[in-house]
N, C-alpha and C positions, 0 to 999 in steps of 0.2 A: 353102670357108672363109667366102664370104657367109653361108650358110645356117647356119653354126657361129656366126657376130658375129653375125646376127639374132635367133638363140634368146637366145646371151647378153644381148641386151639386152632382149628381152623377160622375160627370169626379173630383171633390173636392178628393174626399174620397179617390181614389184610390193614389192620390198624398200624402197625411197625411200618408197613411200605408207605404207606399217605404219610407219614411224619416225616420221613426221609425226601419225601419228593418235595414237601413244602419245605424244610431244611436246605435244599438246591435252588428252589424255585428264590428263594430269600438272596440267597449268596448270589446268586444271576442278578435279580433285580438291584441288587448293591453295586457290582461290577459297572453296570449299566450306567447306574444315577454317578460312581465315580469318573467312569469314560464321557459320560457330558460334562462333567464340571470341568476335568481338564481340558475338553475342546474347548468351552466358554473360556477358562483363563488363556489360552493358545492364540484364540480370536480377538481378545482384547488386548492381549500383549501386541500382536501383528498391529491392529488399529492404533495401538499408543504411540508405536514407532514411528517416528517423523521421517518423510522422506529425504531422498539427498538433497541438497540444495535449497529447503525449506528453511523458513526464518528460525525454526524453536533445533533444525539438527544444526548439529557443529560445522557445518562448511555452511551456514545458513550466514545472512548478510545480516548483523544485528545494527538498529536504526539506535542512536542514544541522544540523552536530551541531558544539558548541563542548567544550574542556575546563572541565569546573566542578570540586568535589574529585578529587583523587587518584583516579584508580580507579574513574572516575564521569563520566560523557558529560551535558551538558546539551542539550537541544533547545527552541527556541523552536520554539512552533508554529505561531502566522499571522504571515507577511509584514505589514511594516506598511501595504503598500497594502490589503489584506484588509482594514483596519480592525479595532476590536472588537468582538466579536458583544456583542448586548443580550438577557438573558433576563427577559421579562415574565410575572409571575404570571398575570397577564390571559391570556396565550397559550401556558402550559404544557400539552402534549396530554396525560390519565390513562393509565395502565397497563392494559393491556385484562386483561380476566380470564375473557373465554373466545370462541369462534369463530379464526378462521384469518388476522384484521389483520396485517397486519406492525406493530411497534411506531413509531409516530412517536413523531419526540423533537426537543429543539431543540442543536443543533451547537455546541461551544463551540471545535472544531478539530481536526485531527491531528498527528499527526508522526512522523517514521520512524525506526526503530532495528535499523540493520542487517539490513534488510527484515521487520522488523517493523512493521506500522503500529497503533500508537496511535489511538483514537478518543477522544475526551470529548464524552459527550452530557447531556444535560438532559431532565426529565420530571417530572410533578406528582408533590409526594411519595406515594411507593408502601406498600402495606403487600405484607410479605415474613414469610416465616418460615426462621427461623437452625435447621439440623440439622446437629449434630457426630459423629452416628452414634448414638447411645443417648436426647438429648433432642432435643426441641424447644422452639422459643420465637415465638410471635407477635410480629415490630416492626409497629406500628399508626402511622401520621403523629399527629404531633401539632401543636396550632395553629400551635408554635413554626418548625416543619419550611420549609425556603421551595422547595425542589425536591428530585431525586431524582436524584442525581447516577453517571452511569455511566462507566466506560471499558470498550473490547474491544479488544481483542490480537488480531492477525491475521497470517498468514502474504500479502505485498503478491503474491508470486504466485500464489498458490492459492486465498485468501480464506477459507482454515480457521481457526477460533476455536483460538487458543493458550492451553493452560489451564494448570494447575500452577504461574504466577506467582504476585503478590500484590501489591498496589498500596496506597499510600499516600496520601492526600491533606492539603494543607496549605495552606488559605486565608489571606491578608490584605490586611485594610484599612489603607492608611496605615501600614504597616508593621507592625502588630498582629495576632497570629496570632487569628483568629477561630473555625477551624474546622482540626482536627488530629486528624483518624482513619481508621482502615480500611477499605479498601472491599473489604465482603465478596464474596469469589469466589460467585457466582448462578448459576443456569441459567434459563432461560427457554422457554417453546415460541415467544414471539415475536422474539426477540432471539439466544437462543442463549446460548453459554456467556460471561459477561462479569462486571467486578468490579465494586458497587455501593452507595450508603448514601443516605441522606434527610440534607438539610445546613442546618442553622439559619444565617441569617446578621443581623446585625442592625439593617440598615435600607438603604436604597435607597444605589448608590453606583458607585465604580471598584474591583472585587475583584483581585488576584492569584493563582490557582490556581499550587501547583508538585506533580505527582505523579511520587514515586519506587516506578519499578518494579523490581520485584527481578528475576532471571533464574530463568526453570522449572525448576522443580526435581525431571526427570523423568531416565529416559535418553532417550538420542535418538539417531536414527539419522544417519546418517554427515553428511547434508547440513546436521545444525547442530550438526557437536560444536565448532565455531572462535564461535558466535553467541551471542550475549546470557549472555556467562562475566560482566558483573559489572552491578551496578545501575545503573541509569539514571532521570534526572532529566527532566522536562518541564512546560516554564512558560508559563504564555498569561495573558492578562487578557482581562475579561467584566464588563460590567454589569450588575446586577440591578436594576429594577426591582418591587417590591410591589405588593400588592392597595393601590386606595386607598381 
């Protein structure tokens, strides 16, 4: 009977140690699965954080849109801490007309339209030529000209030129409409596809630019058929300065 209790207790032992390692092997595996779950939340806290200067962190440049007519979105363009840009005859960059420059130009502001963003640039008045399909026609600057006024339409996450719009432009001094015309859809090899005209204005001052954009007038695939369904409006002011 001793030698019967002795086996038994040696077959005992070996059963107590195995519960105990799988009792460890348990608490490790747990340890484990909780040390990934907080690198996962660690990781995705990091990825949620907006960088500096991005649109959605607080020093981020928020774009806003007000109601103006019926059926018609208004955008201011600069913040008034931005101040107003100043365009100087003096310091208007020309139109390149061959080699591989990129176009400089002087900035008169952006603004966003349901991730479209709005450009308005400045540039010595250009000479261009108007083709409808069948004619052409030479526009040459003339004395009267005082810049060359552009806008580009861009898709804000892709940076692709949006075409098949059409833009309007409509200046005034002191409430006087100075300058009311279209700005022709252009192509460019340094610029790219954008809408533009040469703009008389007449005499040094505080201007009001308002450009009404129309919506493209294209088909479009799925990701803008809810986007830019009716006209939109966009207004900034700018200083001109002349040659003296």
């Amino acid at each position: 009977m001793s030698s019967t209790s002795s086996g038994a207790g040696s077959v005992g032992a070996p059963k107590a140690s195995t519960g105990g390692g799988a009792r460890n092997a348990a608490v490790a595996a747990a340890a484990i699965a909780v040390a990934i779950v907080v690198a996962i939340l660690i990781a995705h806290a990091i990825r949620s954080t907006p960088a500096p200067g991005s649109p959605s962190s607080s020093g981020g440049t928020a774009s806003s849109s007000a109601s103006g007519m019926p059926g018609m979105a208004t955008t201011p363009v600069a913040p008034a801490a931005m101040g107003i840009p100043t365009v100087s005859a003096a310091h208007l960059p020309a139109m390149p007309t061959s080699g591989a420059m990129p176009m400089a130009m002087v900035p008169l502001g952006n603004a966003a339209w349901d991730g479209m963003v709005i450009q308005a640039r400045t540039s010595a008045p250009a000479t261009f030529e108007l083709f409808n399909g069948s004619a052409q026609q030479l526009v040459k600057p003339t004395t009267k000209n005082s810049f060359h006024l552009m806008v580009l339409l861009s898709d804000e996450h892709t940076g692709f030129a949006i075409p098949y719009s059409s833009v309007w432009a409509t200046i005034r001094k002191n409430g006087r409409i100075v300058f009311d015309e279209r700005l022709w859809p252009m192509i460019s090899r340094f610029m790219g596809p954008h809408y533009g005209n040469n703009v008389s204005l007449p005499n040094a001052g505080l201007y009001h630019l308002t450009l009404l954009v129309s919506p493209p007038v294209a088909a479009r695939h799925l990701e803008y058929k809810n986007l830019w369904l009716k006209p939109h409006r966009v207004r900034l002011a700018f200083r001109w300065e002349p040659k003296r």
